[in-house]
SEMI-635502 format. One record per residue (C-alpha): y, z, x; residue in three letters. Coordinates in steps of 0.25 Angstrom, whole numbers, padded with zeros to 4 digits, always signed. Layout:
N
YZXALA ...
END
This chain:
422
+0345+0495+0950UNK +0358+0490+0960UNK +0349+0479+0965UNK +0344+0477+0950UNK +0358+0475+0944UNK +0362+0468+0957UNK +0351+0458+0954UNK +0354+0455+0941UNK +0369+0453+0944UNK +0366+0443+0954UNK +0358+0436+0945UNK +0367+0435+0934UNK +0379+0429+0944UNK +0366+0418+0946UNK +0366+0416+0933UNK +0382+0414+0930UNK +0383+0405+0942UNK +0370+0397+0935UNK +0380+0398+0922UNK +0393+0392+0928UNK +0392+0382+0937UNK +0388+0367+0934UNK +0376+0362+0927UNK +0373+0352+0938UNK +0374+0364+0948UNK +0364+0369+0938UNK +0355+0359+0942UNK +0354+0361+0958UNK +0345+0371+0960UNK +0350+0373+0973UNK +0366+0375+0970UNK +0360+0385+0958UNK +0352+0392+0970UNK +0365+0393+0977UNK +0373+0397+0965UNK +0362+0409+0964UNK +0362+0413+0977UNK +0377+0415+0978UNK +0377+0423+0966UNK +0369+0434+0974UNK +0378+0432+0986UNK +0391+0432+0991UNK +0396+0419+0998UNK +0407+0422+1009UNK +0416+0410+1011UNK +0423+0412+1025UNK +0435+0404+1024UNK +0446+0399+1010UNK +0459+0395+1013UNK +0464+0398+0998UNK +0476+0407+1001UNK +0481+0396+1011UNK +0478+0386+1000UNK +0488+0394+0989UNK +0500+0397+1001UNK +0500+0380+1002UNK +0499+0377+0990UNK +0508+0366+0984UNK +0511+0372+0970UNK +0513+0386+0972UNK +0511+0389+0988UNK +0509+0405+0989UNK +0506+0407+0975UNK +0493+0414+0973UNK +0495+0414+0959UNK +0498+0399+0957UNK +0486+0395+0964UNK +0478+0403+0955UNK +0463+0406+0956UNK +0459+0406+0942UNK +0461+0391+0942UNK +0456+0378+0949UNK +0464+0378+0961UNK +0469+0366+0969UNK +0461+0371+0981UNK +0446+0375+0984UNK +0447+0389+0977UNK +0447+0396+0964UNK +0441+0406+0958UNK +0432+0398+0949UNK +0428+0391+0961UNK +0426+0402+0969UNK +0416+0408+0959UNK +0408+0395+0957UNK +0405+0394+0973UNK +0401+0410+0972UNK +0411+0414+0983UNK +0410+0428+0984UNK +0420+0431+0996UNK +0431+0423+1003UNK +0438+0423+1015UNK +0452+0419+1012UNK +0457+0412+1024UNK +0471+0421+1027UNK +0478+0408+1036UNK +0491+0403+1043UNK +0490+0391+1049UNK +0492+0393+1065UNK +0499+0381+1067UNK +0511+0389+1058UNK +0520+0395+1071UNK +0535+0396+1069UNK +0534+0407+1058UNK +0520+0416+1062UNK +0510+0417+1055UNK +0511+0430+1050UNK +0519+0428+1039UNK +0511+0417+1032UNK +0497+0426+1035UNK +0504+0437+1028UNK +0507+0426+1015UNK +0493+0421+1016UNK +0486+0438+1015UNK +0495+0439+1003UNK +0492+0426+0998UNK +0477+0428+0999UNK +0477+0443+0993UNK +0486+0440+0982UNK +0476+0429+0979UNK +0464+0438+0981UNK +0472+0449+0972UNK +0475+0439+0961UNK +0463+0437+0956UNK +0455+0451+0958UNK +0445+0447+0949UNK +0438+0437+0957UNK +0445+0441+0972UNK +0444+0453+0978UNK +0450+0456+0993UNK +0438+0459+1003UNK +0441+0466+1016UNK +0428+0469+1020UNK +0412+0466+1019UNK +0408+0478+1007UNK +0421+0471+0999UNK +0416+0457+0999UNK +0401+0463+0993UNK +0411+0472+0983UNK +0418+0460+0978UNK +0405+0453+0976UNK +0400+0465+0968UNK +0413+0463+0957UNK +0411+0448+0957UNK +0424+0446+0966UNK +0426+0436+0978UNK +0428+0445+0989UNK +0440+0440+0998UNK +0444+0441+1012UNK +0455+0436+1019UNK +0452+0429+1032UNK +0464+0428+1043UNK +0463+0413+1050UNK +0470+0411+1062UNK +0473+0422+1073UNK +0488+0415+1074UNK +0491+0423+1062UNK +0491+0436+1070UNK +0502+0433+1079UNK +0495+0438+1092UNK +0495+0452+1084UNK +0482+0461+1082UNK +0491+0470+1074UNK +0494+0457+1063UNK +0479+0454+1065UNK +0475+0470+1061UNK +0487+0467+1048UNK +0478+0456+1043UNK +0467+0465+1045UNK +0474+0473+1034UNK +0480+0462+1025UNK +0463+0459+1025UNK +0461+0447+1033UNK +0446+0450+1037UNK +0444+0439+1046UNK +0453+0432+1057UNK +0451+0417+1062UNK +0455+0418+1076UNK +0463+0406+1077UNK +0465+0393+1066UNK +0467+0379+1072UNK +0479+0386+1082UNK +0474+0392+1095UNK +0482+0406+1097UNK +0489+0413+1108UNK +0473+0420+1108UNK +0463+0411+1103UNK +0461+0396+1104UNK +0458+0390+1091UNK +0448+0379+1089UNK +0456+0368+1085UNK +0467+0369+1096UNK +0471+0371+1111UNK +0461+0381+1118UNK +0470+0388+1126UNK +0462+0402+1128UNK +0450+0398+1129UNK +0446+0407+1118UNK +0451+0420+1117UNK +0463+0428+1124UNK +0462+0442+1127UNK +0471+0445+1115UNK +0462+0436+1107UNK +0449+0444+1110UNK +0456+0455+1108UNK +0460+0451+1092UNK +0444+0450+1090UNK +0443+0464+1095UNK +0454+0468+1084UNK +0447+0460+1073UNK +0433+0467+1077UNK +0441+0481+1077UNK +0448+0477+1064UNK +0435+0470+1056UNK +0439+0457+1055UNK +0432+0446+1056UNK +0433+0435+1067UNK +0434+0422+1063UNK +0432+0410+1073UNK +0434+0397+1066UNK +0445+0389+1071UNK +0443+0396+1084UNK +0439+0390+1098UNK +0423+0389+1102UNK +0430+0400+1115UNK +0434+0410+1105UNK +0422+0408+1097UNK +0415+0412+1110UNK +0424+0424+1113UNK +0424+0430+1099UNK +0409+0430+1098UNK +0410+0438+1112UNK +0422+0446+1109UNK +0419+0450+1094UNK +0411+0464+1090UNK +0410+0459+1075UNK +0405+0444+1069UNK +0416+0433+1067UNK +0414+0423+1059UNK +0418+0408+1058UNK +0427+0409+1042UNK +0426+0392+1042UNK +0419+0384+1053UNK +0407+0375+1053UNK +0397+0369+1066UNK +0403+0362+1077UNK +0389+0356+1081UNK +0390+0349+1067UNK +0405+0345+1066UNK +0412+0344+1079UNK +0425+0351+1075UNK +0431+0360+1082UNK +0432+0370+1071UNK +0417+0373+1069UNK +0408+0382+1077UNK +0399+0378+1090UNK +0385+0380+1090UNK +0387+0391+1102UNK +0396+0398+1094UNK +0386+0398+1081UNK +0377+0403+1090UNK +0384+0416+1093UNK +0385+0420+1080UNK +0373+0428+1078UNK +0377+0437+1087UNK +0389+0440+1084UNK +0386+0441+1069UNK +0395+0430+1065UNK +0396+0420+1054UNK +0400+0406+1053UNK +0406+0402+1040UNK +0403+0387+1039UNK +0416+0380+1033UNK +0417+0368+1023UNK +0430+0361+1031UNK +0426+0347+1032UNK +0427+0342+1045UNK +0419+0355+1051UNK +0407+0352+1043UNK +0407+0336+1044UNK +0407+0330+1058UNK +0412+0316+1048UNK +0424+0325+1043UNK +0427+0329+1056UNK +0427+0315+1063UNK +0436+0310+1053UNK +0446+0321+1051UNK +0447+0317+1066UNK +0449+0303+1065UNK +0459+0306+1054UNK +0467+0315+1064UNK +0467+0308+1074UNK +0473+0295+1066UNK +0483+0304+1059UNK +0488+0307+1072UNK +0490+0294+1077UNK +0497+0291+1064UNK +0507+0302+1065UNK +0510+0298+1082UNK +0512+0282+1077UNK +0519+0284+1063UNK +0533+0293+1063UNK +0537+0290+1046UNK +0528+0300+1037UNK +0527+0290+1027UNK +0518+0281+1034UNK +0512+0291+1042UNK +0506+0297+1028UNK +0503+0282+1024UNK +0493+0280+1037UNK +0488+0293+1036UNK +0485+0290+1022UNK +0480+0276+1025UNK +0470+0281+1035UNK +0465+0292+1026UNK +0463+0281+1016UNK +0455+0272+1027UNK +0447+0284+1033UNK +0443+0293+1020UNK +0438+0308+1027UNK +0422+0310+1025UNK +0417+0322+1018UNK +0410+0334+1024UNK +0398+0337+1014UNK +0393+0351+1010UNK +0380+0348+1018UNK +0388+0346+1029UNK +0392+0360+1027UNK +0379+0367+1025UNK +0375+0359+1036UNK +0384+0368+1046UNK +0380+0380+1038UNK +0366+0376+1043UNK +0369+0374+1057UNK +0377+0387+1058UNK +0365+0394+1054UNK +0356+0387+1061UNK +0364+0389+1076UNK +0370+0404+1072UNK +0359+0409+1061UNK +0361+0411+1046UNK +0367+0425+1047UNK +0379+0419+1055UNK +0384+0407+1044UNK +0394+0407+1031UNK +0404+0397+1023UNK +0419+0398+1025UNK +0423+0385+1018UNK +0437+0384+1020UNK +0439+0379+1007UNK +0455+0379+1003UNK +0457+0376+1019UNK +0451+0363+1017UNK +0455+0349+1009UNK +0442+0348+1005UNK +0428+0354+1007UNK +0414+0345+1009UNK +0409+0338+0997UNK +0400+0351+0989UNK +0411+0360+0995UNK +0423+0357+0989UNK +0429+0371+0985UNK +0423+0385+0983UNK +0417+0382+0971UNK +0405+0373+0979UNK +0398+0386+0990UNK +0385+0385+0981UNK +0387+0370+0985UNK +0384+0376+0999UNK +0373+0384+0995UNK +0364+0375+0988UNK +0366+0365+0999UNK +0360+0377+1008UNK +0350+0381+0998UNK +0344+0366+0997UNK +0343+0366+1015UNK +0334+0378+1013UNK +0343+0392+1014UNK +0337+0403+1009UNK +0345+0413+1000UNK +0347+0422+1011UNK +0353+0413+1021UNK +0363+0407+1009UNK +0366+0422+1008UNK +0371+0424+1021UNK +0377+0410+1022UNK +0385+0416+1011UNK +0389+0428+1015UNK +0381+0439+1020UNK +0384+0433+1033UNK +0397+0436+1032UNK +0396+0449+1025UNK +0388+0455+1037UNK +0398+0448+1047UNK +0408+0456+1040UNK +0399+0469+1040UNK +0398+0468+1054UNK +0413+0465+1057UNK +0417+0477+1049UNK +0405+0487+1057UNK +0411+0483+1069UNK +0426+0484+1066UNK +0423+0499+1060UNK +0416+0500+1074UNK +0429+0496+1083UNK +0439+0502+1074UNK +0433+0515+1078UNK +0432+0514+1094UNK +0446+0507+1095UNK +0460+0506+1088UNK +0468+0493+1085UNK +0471+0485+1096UNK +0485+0485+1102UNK +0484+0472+1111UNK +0494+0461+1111UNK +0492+0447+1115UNK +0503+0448+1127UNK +0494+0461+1131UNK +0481+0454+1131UNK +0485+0438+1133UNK +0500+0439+1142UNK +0513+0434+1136UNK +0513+0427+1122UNK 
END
């Protein structure tokens, strides 16, 4: 009778999506397919800047009540939104940009938790806070978007694995190792390599997480540490927004080697929607455009007409688009190096100025979906791509952090212990 009931509730959340969304959706019988098929599922996105979106924003910055939900919001999220691209869990990106030193970090990270719980509490009839695997399934079950807070960048725990075991408890359920800053224990992918990966006290904060249940996040690390975590790490890790490098050359996306790992450590690659990591075009002339800003800012000393160049060669050089194929397409190669068990989405939406054409905000994941389902995907692939692989990542990181809590206690290392004099 439980399966009964749980059949004809999934069928009758097919039929609503078939009720609400736009006639000329209507007609593609692939994007009606997808709409289906995310009814009876839940889609896991890895990676959603919103709660930095509402500290910076230029009306009402901090003030979760201003940039409210219920409406059509300046950025890639709503609540209307999010229930028309069938999200059914979020990681909320908990971030501090690394490059932010004079003041610390902790302060802000401890803005940004009550930022994005306030947010979460605000609207307790669509959001629900998620700490674990069984809580994303339970909000699902009350037709609530399961939310979990995802920690990104290791700066923001001072070289301090008590701080790290305090945004345990504030909720943070994942930690990216590093942003674009390499750390005094980890070199980041985007800056000076200056460990080689890893310091003791670096492998020493992925035994923690392992012991603590959180996951391990390696986007916007080093290739090294990609390596040494996947040596190091008891439990999967995951990549919360990162794409293939042996399609876009860009240092933030993954190697083939590293891809190639996954498997046996169980982990997942949440493929991301930022532009210049799904389009080798994109990237080439982001770089290009760099590389003449700089030249402009070392030639041109007055501000005034250093904006009108810049402006002038925006103007001469429009930025290409990435397209959503493009992205299915590094979905695609991600489960063809490291299997269909070991792939996700973590779009980066409200981190990003603007996602591929077919992925312009949350509303547009069936976009994804039909795309997939028109290449040949079966159901149960889509499934996993949407979630399950997640979910059983999770499962695992929890079965093994109830392992270790019981055979040893906290760790009481310091970085001067385990790395000399900082």
């Amino acid at each position: 009778m439980t399966r009964l009931i749980r059949h004809i509730v999934l069928f009758g959340s097919a039929l609503a999506c078939l009720a609400v969304y736009p006639a000329a959706a209507q007609e593609d019988e692939a994007l009606q397919h997808a709409w289906q098929l995310l009814a009876g599922t839940i889609l896991i996105d890895g990676h959603n800047d919103l709660p930095w979106e509402i500290r910076t924003n230029r009306d009402h910055p901090r003030d979760v009540e201003a940039y409210n939900l219920r409406t059509r919001t300046p950025g890639h999220t709503d609540l209307a939104r999010l229930s028309e691209g069938r999200v059914g869990a979020q990681f909320w990106s908990i971030y501090v940009p690394g490059e932010v030193r004079d003041s610390g970090y902790a302060r802000i990270q401890l803005e940004e938790f009550d930022i994005a719980r306030r947010m979460i509490a605000r609207y307790p009839e669509r959001l629900v806070l998620a700490l674990s695997a069984d809580d994303i399934v339970r909000a699902r079950s009350k037709g609530r978007i399961a939310s979990l807070l995802g920690l990104e960048g290791g700066h923001a725990i001072e070289n301090s694995l008590g701080a790290l075991r305090s945004y345990y408890d504030l909720g943070a359920r994942y930690l990216t190792l590093t942003h674009n800053v390499t750390l005094n224990w980890a070199d980041a992918a985007q800056d000076e390599q200056r460990h080689g990966g890893l310091t003791p006290f670096g492998r020493e904060v992925v035994r923690e997480m392992n012991r603590l249940g959180m996951l391990v996040d390696l986007s916007h690390v080093s290739p090294a540490v990609m390596s040494q975590v996947l040596d190091l790490s008891a439990a999967p890790v995951i990549f919360s927004h990162s794409s293939a490098r042996a399609l876009t050359d860009h240092k933030r996306n993954v190697p083939d080697s590293i891809l190639a790992r996954l498997p046996k450590n169980g982990g997942v690659v949440m493929v991301t929607f930022v532009q210049s990591f799904v389009s080798e075009e994109v990237r080439l002339a982001e770089a290009a455009q760099d590389s003449a800003f700089d030249l402009i800012r070392s030639e041109t000393t007055d501000s005034a007409q250093r904006r009108a160049r810049m402006r002038e060669y925006r103007e001469a050089h429009p930025m290409p688009r990435a397209t959503l194929a493009q992205v299915a397409d590094h979905i695609e190669h991600a489960r063809d190096v490291a299997g269909v068990e070991h792939v996700g989405i973590g779009s980066d939406f409200d981190g990003i100025e603007q996602g591929p054409v077919g992925l312009e905000d949350v509303s547009q994941f069936p976009n994804l979906f039909a795309e997939l389902i028109r290449r040949g995907w079966s159901d149960a692939d889509l499934r996993k791509l949407a979630g399950e692989n997640v979910l059983r990542a999770m499962r695992q990181m929890e079965r093994v952090a109830s392992q270790l809590r019981a055979q040893r206690p906290a760790s009481t290392a310091t970085i001067q212990e385990l790395d000399g004099a900082h």
